[in-house]
N, C-alpha and C positions, 0 to 999 in steps of 0.2 A: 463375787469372790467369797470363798471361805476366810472364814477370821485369821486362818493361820496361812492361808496364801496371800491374805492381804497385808501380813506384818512381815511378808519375804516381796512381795509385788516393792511396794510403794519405796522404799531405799533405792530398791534396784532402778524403779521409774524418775524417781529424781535425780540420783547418777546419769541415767540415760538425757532425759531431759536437758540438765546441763550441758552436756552433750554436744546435744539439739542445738542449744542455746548457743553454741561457739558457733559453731555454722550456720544460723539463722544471724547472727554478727555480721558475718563475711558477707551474706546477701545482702545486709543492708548496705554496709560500705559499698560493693559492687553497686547496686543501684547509684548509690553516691556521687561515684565515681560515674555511671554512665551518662547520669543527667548533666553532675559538669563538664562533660566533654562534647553532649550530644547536639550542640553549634555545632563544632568543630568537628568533627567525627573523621578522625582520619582511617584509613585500610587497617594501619597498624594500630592503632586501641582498639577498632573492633577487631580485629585478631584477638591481641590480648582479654579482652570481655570475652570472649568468646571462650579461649582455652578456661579462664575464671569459671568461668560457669559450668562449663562441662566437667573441670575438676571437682566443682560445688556437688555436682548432681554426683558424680561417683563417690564422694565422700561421706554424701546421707544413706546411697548404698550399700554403702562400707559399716555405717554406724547400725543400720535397720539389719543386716545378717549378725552380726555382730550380739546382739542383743538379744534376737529372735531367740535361740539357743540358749542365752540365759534367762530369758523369761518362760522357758520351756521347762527351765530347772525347777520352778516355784511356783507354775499352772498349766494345766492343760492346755495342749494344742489347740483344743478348738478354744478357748479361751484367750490364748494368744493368738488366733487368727482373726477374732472378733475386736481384738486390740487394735491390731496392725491395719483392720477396714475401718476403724472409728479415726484411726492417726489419718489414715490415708482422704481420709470424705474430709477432715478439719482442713492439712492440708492441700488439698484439692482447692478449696473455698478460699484461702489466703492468697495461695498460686493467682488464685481468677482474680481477687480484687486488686492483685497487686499488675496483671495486666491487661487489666482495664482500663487501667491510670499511667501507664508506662509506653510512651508512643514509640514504633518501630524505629530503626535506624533509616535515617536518609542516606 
């Protein structure tokens, strides 16, 4: 980055970030929540986890367009696409370690 896309990037990245940060929250509790219930696991909590999660996943959606556009405002496209593949390989790799360790529903 340029000096002067770096001192408009980096605000707007740790705005974003925090963000991140609420919703990477909510995944943890949901984990929380799956593991104490996954004895018991009835039709209706996994319903509920289920709808959880799939509103998780539209809401990182929601924050990743959201963003895209104002980080468009302070660097080049192709600079924010090389952004958006670096987020996405970190998260990727988090996804995977977290199930790997997270056993299916019975």
């Amino acid at each position: 980055m340029t000096e002067e896309e770096s001192a408009k990037f980096w605000p707007l990245y740790n705005e974003y970030r925090a963000e991140a940060g609420k919703l990477s929250d909510r995944a943890v509790a949901m984990i929380k929540d799956y593991a104490a219930n996954y004895e018991k696991m009835t039709d209706e909590k996994a319903r509920d986890l289920l709808k959880q999660q799939l509103q998780l996943e539209e809401d990182r959606m929601k924050l990743r367009k959201s963003y895209a556009g104002k980080f468009e405002k302070v660097m080049p496209a192709k600079k924010v696409a090389r952004y958006y593949q670096i987020e996405n390989k970190l998260d990727t790799a988090v996804q995977y370690e977290a199930a790997t360790s997270i056993p299916l529903v019975q």
